[in-house]
C-alpha positions in Angstrom: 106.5 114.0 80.9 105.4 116.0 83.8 103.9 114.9 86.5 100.2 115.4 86.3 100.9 114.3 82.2 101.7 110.7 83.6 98.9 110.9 86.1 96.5 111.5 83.1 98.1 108.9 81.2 97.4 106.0 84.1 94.7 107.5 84.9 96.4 107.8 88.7 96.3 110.7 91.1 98.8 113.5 91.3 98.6 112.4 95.2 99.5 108.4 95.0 102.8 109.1 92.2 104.1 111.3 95.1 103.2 109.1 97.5 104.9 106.1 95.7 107.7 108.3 95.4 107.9 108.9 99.6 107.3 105.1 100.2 110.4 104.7 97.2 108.4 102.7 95.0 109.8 105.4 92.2 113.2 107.3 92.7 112.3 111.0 93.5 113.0 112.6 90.5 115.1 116.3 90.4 113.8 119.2 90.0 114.3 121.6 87.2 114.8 125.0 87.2 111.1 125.4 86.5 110.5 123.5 89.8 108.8 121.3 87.4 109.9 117.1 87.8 110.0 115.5 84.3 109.6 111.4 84.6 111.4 109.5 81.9 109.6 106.3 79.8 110.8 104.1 82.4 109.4 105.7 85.4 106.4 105.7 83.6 106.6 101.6 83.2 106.9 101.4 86.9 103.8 103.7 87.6 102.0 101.3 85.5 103.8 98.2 86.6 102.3 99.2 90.4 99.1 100.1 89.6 98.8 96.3 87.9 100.5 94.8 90.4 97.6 96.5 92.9 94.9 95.4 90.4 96.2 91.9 91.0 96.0 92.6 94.3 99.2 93.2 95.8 100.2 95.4 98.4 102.9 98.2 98.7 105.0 96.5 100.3 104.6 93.3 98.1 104.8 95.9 95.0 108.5 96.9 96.9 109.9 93.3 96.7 108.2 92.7 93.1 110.2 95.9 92.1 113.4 95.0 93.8 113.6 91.4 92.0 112.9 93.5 88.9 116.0 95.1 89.4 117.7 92.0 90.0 116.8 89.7 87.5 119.7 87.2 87.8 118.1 83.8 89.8 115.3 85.4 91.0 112.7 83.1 89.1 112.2 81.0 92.8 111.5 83.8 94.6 109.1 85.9 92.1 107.1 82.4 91.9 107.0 82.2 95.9 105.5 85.5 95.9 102.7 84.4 93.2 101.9 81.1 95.0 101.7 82.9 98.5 98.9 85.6 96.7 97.1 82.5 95.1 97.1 80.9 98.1 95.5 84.2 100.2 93.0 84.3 97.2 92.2 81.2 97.7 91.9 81.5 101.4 89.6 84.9 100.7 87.4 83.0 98.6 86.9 80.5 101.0 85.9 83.0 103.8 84.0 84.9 101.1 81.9 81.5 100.3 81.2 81.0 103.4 80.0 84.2 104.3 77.6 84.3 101.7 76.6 80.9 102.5 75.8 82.2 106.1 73.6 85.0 104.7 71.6 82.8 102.3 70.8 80.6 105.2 69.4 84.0 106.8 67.4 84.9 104.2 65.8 81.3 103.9 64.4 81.7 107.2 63.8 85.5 106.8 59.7 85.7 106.8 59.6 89.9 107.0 56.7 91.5 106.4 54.2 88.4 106.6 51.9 89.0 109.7 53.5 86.4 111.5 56.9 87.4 111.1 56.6 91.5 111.4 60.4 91.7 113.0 62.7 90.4 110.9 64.4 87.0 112.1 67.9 87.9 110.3 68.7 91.0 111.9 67.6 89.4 115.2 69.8 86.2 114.3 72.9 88.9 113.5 72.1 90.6 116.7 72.8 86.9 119.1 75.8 86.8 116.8 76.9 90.2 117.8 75.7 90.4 121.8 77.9 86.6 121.9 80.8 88.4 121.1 80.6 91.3 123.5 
């Protein structure tokens, strides 16, 4: 398959494969004497295999060491469930921050009395303001 086939196909840009290709997710593939590269079934499992890897929420560099143990599938069941504990654990951790942040803007809108004549600026914005001025 040529290049922009396999984009199509994973529904990926032209632009990242390459890019994966310069950050050596995917071996660069030769040329042929069409200057066209053609990318074999397999490559095409590891285009795929990194784009669910980043829908999961991995990184590029995680993505790397994901691919290497793939390679090396001898004993490397300790270290592939290391590396999905760790991104549970950040998840987790996100979620947390995430709660709390919406926590922290409910509370602002609970006390948010816009547009009522005794309220005409609004108390959340000036609230986020302190927070801001504090930190300079």
């Amino acid at each position: 398959m040529r290049i922009g086939e396999v984009a199509a196909q994973l529904g990926i840009s032209v632009q990242a494969i390459r890019y994966y290709e310069r950050r050596g997710l995917l071996r660069n593939r030769a040329r042929l004497a069409s200057g066209h590269r053609i990318y074999s079934p397999r490559e095409v499992a590891v285009l795929r295999f990194i784009k669910q890897a980043q829908q999961l929420g991995y990184q590029l560099s995680e993505i790397t060491q994901l691919l290497h143990l793939c390679e090396h599938k001898d004993n490397n069941g300790t270290q592939v469930r290391a590396l999905v504990t760790e991104k549970v654990e950040n998840l987790d951790s996100r979620i947390k921050q995430m709660q709390a942040m919406r926590d922290a803007l409910l509370s602002l809108l609970d006390s948010c009395r816009c547009g009522q004549p005794e309220q005409p600026r609004c108390r959340a914005l000036e609230t986020m303001n302190l927070f801001h001025e504090a930190f300079q």
